[in-house]
C-alpha positions in Angstrom: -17.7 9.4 -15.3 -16.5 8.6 -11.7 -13.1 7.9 -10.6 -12.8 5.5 -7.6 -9.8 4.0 -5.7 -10.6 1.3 -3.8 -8.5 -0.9 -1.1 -8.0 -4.4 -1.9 -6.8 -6.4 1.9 -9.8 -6.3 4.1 -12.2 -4.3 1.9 -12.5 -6.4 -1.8 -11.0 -9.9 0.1 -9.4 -11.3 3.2 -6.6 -13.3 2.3 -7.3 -15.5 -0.4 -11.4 -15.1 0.1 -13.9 -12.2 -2.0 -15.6 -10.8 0.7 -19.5 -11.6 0.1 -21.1 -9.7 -1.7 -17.7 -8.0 -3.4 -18.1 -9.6 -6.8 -22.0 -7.9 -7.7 -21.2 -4.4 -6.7 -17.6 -4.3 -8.3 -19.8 -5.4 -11.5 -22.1 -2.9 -10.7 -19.4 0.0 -10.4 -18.5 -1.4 -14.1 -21.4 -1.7 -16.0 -22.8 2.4 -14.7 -18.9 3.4 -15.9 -17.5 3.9 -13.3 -13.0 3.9 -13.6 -11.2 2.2 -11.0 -7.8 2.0 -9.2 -6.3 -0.5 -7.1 -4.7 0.5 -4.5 -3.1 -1.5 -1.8 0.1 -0.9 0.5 0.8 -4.5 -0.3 4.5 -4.8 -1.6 5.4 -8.3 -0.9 3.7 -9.2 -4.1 4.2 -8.1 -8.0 1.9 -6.2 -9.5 1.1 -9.5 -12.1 0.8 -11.6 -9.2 -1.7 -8.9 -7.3 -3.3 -8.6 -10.6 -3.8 -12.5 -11.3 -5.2 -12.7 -7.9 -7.9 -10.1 -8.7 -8.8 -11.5 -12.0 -9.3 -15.3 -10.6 -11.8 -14.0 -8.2 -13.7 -11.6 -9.5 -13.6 -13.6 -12.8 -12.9 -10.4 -15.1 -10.1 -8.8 -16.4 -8.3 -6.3 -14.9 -6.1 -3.7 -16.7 -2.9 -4.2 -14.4 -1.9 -0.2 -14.7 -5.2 0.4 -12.6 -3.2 -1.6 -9.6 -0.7 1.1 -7.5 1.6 -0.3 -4.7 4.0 1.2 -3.0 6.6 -1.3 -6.1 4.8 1.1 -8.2 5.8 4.4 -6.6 9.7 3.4 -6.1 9.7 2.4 -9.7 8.2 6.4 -10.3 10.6 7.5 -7.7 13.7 6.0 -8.7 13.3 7.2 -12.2 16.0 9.2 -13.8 18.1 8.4 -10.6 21.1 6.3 -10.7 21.2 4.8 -6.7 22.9 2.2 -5.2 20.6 0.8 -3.2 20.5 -2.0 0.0 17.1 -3.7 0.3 15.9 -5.2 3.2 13.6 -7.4 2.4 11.9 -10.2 1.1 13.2 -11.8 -2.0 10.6 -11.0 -4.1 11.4 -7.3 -3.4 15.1 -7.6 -3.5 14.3 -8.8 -6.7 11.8 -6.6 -8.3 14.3 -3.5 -7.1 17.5 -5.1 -8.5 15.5 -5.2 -12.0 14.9 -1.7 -11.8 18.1 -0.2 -9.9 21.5 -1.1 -8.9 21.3 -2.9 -5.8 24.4 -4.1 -2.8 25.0 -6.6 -0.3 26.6 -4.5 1.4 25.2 -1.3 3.2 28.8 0.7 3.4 28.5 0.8 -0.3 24.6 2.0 -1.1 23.4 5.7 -1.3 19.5 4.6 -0.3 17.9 1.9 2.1 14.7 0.5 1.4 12.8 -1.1 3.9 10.0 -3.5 3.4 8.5 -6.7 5.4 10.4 -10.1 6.5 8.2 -12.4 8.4 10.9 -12.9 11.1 13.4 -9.6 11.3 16.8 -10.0 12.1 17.2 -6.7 14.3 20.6 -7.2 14.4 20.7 -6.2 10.5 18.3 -3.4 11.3 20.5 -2.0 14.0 23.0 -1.7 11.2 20.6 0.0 9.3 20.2 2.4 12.2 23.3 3.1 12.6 23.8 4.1 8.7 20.7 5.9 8.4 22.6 8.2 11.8 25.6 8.8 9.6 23.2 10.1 6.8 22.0 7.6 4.3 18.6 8.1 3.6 16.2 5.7 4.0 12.4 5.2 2.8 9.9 2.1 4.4 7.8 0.9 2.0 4.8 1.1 4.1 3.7 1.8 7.5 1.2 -0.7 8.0 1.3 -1.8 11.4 -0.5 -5.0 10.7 -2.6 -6.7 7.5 -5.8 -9.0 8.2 -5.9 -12.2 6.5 -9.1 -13.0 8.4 -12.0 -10.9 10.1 -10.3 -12.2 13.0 -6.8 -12.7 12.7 -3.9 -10.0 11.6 -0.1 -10.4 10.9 2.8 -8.0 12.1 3.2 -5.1 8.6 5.9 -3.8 7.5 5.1 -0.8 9.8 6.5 -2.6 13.0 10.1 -2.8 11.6 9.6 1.0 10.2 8.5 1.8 14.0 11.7 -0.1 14.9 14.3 1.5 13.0 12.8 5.2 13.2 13.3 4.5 16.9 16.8 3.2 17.2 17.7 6.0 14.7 15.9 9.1 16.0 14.4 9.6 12.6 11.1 9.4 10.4 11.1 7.9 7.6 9.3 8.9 4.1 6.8 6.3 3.4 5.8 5.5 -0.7 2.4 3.4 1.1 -0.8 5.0 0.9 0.2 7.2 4.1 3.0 9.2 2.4 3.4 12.3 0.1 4.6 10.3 -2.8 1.6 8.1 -3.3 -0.7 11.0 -3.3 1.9 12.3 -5.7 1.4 9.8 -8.0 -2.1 10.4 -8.5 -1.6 14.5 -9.1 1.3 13.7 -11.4 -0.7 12.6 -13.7 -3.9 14.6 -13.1 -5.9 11.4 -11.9 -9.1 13.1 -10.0 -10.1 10.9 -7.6 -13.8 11.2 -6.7 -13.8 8.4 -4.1 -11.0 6.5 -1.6 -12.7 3.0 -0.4 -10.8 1.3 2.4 -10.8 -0.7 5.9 -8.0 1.9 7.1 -8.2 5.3 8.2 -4.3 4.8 9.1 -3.8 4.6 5.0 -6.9 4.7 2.9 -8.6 7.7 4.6 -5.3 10.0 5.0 -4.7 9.0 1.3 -8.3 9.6 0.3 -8.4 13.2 2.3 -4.7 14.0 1.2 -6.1 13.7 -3.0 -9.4 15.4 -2.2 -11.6 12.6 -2.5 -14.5 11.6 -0.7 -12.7 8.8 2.0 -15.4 6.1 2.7 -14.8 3.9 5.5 -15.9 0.2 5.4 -15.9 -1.8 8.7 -15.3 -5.5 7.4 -11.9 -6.1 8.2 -9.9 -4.5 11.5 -10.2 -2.4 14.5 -8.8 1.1 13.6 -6.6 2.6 16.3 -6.6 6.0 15.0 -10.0 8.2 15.5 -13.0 7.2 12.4 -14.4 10.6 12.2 -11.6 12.0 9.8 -13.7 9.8 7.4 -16.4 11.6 5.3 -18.6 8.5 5.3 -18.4 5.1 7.3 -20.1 1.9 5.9 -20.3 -1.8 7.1 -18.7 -3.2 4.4 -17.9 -2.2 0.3 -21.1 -3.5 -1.2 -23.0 -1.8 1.2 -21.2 1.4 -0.3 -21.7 0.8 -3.9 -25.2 0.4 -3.0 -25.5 4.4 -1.8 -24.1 5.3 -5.0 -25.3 3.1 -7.9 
């Protein structure tokens, strides 16, 4: 039996749209046995909602454990800790964390920052969180993504932007629990998952992580321009279905 991990934004869908041909080889993967994870650096969203989403267009269940964001690794990492914690963020986040951790309003009074996406920033708030993260609270980003696609053609500012800001302002770099960091990988070897396959659109995130667990990273080109360098990828293919097809 194979274990695979696939990307989700830009390699199963853009947006709210399958990518064609997604739907036949994700059954295909299936029906010869192979397991699957979901991974995405998406934490704007719950795992239910990510979840609901796949299910509706692939028209299948999905076993919701088999989805890992980076909600998923702060709820491993915060575990047995007892933080009081400032979130900046949207309010679906602020929410998810207060549900799982003591959470403040105000930043003098919290032991740990998190940092995730706001579509418009107030930098005014994050040079406050500069200025906290220089007088030694720590602070962790939730990703690094630069930007997400939500079409072949179009891409929004990621939570990376705002981590690029404040690691600037504050002379400091930031752990990551996206696809990029130590503590995703982590997650994986914790529980003695063997990955046998990384599928994504990034080498930024889905080829670090893929090389980081040991898996065979596979690139797919149907979703953005990299800015890094491809060749760290072990195998490069125009899109996923065209990848299932060299295995099945």
């Amino acid at each position: 039996m194979k274990i695979l991990a696939t990307d989700l934004d830009g390699t199963l869908y853009l947006d709210t749209v399958l990518i064609d041909g997604v739907k036949s080889a994700y059954n295909s993967l299936i029906l010869n046995n192979f397991t699957l994870f979901h991974t995405t650096n998406n934490s704007s969203q719950s795992t239910d909602l990510i979840c609901s989403k796949l299910q509706n267009l692939l028209n299948m269940d999905i076993d919701i454990s088999s989805i890992i964001t980076p909600l998923t690794i702060l709820e491993n990492f915060l575990i047995n800790k007892n933080n009081s914690i400032y979130v900046f963020g949207s309010s679906e986040v602020k929410n998810f964390i207060s549900n799982i951790s003591d959470t403040v309003s105000d930043i003098n009074n919290c032991d740990l920052i998190i940092i995730g996406r706001v579509d418009s920033p107030s930098y005014e708030k994050l040079d406050i969180i500069c200025e906290a993260i220089k007088s030694g609270t720590k602070c962790i980003t939730l990703n690094k993504d630069l930007t997400y696609p939500i079409s072949k053609t179009e891409l929004k500012p990621g939570n990376g932007q705002i981590a690029k800001y404040v690691e600037s302002k504050s002379s400091q770099i930031l752990d990551s629990l996206g696809k990029e960091g130590h503590l995703y990988s982590q997650y994986f070897f914790d529980r003695n998952i063997k990955l046998d396959y990384v599928v994504g659109d990034r080498v930024d995130t889905d080829i670090i992580f893929g090389n980081n667990v040991g898996a065979k990273s596979i690139l797919v080109e149907s979703s953005i321009e990299n800015h890094m360098s491809t060749t760290i990828a072990d195998e490069r293919f125009k899109d996923f279905p065209s990848f299932v097809s060299s295995i099945i």
